[in-house]
C-alpha positions as CSV (number, residue, x, y, z in Angstrom):
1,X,0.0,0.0,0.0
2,X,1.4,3.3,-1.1
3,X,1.9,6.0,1.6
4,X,-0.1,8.7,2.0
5,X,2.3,11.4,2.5
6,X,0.5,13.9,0.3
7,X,-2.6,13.6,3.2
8,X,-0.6,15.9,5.1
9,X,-0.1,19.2,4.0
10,X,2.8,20.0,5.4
11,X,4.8,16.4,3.5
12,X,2.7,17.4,0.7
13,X,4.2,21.3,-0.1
14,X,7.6,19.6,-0.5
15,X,9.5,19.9,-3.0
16,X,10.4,16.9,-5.7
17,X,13.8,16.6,-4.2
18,X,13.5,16.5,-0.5
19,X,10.0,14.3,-1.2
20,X,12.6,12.0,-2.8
21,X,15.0,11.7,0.3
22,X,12.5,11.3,3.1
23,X,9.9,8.5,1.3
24,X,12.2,6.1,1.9
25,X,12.2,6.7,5.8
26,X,8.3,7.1,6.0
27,X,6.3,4.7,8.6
28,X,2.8,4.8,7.7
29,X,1.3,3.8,11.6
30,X,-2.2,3.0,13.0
31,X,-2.5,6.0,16.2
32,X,-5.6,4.4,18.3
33,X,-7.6,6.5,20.3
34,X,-6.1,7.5,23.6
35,X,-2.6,6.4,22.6
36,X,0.0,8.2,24.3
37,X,2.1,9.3,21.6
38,X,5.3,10.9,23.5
39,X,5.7,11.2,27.4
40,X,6.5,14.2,29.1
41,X,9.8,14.7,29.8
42,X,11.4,11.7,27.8
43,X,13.3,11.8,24.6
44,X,11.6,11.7,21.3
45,X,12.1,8.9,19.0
46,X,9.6,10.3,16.2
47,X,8.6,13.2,14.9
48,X,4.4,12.4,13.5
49,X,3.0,13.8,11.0
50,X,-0.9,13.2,11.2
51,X,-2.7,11.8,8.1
52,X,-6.2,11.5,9.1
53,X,-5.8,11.5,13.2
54,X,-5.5,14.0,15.7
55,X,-3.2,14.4,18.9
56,X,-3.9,17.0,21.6
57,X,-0.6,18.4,23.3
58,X,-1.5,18.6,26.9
59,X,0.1,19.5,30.3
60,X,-0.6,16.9,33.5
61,X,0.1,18.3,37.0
62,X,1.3,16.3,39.4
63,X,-2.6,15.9,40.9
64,X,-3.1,13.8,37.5
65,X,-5.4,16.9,36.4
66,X,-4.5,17.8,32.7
67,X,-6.0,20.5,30.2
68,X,-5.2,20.4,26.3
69,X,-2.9,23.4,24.7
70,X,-3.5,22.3,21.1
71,X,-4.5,20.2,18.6
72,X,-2.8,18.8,15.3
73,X,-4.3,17.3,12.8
74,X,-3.1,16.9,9.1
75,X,-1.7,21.0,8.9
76,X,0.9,19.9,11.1
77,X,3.4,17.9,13.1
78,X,3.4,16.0,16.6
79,X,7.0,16.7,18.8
80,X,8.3,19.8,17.2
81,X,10.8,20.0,20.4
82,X,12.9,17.6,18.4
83,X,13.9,19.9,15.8
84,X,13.9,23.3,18.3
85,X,16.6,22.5,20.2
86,X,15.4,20.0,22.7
87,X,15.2,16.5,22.8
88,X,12.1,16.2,25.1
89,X,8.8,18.2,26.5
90,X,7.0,18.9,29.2
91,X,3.9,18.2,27.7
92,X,1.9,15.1,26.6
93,X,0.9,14.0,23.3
94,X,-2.1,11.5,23.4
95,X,-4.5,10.9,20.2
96,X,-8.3,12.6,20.5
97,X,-9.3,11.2,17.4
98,X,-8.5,7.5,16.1
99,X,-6.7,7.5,12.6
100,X,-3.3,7.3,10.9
101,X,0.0,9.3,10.7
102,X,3.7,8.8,8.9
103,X,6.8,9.4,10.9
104,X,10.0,9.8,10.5
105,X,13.2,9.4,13.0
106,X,14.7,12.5,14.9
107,X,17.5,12.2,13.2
108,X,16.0,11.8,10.0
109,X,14.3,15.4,10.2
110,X,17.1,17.1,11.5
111,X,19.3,16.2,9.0
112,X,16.6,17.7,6.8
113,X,16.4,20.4,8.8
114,X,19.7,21.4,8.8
115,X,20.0,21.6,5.4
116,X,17.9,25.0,5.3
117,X,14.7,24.2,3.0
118,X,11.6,23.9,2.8
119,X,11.4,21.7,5.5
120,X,13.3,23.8,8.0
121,X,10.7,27.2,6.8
122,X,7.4,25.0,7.2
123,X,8.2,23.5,10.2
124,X,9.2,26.7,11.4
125,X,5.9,28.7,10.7
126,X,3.6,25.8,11.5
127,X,5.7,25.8,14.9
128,X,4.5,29.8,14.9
129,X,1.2,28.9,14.5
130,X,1.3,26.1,17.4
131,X,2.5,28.6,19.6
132,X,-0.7,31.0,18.2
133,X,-2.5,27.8,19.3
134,X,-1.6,27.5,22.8
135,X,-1.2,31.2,23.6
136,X,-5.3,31.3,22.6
137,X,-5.9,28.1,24.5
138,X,-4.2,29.8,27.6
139,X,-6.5,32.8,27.5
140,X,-9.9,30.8,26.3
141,X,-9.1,28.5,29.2
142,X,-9.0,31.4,31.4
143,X,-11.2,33.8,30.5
144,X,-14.0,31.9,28.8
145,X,-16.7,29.8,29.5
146,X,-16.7,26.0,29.3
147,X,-19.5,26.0,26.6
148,X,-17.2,28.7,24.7
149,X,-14.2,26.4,25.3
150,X,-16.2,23.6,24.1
151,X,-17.1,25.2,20.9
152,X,-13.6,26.5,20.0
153,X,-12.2,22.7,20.7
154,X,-15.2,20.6,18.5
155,X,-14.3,23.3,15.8
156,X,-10.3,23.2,15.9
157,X,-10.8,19.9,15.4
158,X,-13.6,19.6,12.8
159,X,-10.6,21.4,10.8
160,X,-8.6,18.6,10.8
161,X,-11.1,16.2,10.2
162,X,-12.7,14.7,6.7
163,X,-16.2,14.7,8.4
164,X,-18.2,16.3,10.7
165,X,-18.4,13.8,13.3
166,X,-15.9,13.8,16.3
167,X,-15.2,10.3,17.8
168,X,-13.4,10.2,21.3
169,X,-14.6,9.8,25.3
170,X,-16.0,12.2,27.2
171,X,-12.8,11.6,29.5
172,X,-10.7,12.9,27.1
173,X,-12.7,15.9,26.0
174,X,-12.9,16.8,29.7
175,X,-8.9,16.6,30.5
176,X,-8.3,18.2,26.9
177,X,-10.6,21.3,28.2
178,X,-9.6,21.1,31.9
179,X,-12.7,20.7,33.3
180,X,-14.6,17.6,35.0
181,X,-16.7,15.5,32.7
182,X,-20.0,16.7,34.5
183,X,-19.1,20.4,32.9
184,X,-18.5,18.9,29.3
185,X,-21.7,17.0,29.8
186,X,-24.2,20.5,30.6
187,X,-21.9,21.9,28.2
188,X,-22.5,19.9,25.6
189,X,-26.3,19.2,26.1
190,X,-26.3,22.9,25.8
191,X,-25.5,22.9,22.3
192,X,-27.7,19.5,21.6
193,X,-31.1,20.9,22.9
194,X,-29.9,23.7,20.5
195,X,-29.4,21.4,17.9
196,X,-26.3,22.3,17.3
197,X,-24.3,19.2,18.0
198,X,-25.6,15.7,18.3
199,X,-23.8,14.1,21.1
200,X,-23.7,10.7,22.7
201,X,-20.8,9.1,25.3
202,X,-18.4,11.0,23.5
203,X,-19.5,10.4,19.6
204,X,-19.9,14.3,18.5
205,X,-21.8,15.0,15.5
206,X,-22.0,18.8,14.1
207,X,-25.3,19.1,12.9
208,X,-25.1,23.3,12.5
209,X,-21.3,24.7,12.2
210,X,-22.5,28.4,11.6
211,X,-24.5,28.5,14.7
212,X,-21.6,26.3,16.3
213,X,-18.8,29.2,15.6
214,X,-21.3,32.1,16.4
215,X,-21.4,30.4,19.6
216,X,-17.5,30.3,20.0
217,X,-15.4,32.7,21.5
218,X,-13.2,35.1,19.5
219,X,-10.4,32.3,20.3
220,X,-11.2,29.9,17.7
221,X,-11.2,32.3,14.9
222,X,-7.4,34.3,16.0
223,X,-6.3,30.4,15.6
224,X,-7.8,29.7,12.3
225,X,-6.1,33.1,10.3
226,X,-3.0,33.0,11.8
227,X,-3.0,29.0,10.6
228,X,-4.2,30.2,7.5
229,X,-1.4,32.9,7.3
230,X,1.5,30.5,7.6
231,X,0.6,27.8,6.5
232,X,-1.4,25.7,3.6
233,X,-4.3,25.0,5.0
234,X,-6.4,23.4,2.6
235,X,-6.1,19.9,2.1
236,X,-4.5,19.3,-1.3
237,X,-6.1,17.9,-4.2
């Protein structure tokens, strides 16, 4: 089975040449929901870049309690510490929606990297736009309600999905938001009475996405055009 590298769209705006030299060292992998991808502080093996999954970045106190800081889907790349200057994280990486990814070895996208192409300036704006990313989730989570939070989180990731249904456990939408699960559960039957969503143990349907980013905070949107600025967004053809 061929890989998919063009499914992302950051392997996909390669050029010819360094398409050429990292093929070879593509892993096409299955990332199962809940997966822990990386650990926080341990070294990183892989760098992932999602084909049709998603991994939320999170940060886990020592109480266990967690709260997501991003999301990347197909735009981007999973343990971009690897190639900033740092062999390991703080955070968590764990997989929010069931799917598939290609990665490559450390060393393998250093060396590419290094070399000061294409490679190096996409991974270095899609970095820009993580940080974007996480500077909005630290505000949103602050500032914000939990509906509000809820919204900007089902629509981040409706970006980086093919359809508009969300698969995952109502655990992990509550430790991606930083809330207990009774909060996503008003929250979310909220926006079903509204008939906005249609939600059941954690299997999110979007039934009304207008409605559904009217109802988001201005947090959602900052993210979206500053991803859209640096990078390509739309899914190539």
């Amino acid at each position: 089975m061929p890989i998919p590298w063009k499914h992302n769209r950051l392997l996909a705006t390669l050029s010819v040449e360094e398409t050429e030299r990292l093929k070879p060292r593509l892993e096409r992998v299955h990332m199962p929901l809940a997966q822990v991808v990386y650990e926080s502080g341990r070294p990183l093996a892989h760098v992932y870049f999602p084909t049709s999954c998603i991994v939320s970045v999170m940060y886990v106190l020592g109480s266990g309690a967690s709260s997501g800081i991003a999301v990347v889907g197909a735009e981007g790349a999973v343990g971009v510490s690897a190639f900033m200057g740092g062999d390991s994280t703080p955070s968590r990486g764990v997989v929010q929606s069931e799917g598939e990814a290609l990665r490559l070895p450390v060393a393998d996208v250093l060396a590419e990297f290094r070399r000061g192409g294409a490679m190096q300036d996409l991974l270095l704006r899609y970095t820009q736009s993580l940080l974007t990313q996480m500077g909005q989730t630290a505000v949103c989570n602050r500032h914000h309600s939990v509906a509000q939070q809820l919204c900007r989180w089902l629509l981040l990731s409706l970006d980086r999905l093919p359809s508009p249904e969300i698969v995952t456990t109502q655990e992990l939408i509550a430790s991606m938001i930083g809330v207990r699960r009774e909060g996503v559960t008003e929250a979310a039957g909220k926006l079903q009475k509204a008939r906005v969503i249609r939600y059941s143990r954690g299997n999110i349907t979007v039934l009304d996405r207008p409605r559904l980013e009217a109802m988001a905070c201005e947090c959602y949107s900052v993210v979206r055009r500053e991803t859209a600025r640096l990078l390509p967004l739309d899914a190539p053809g």
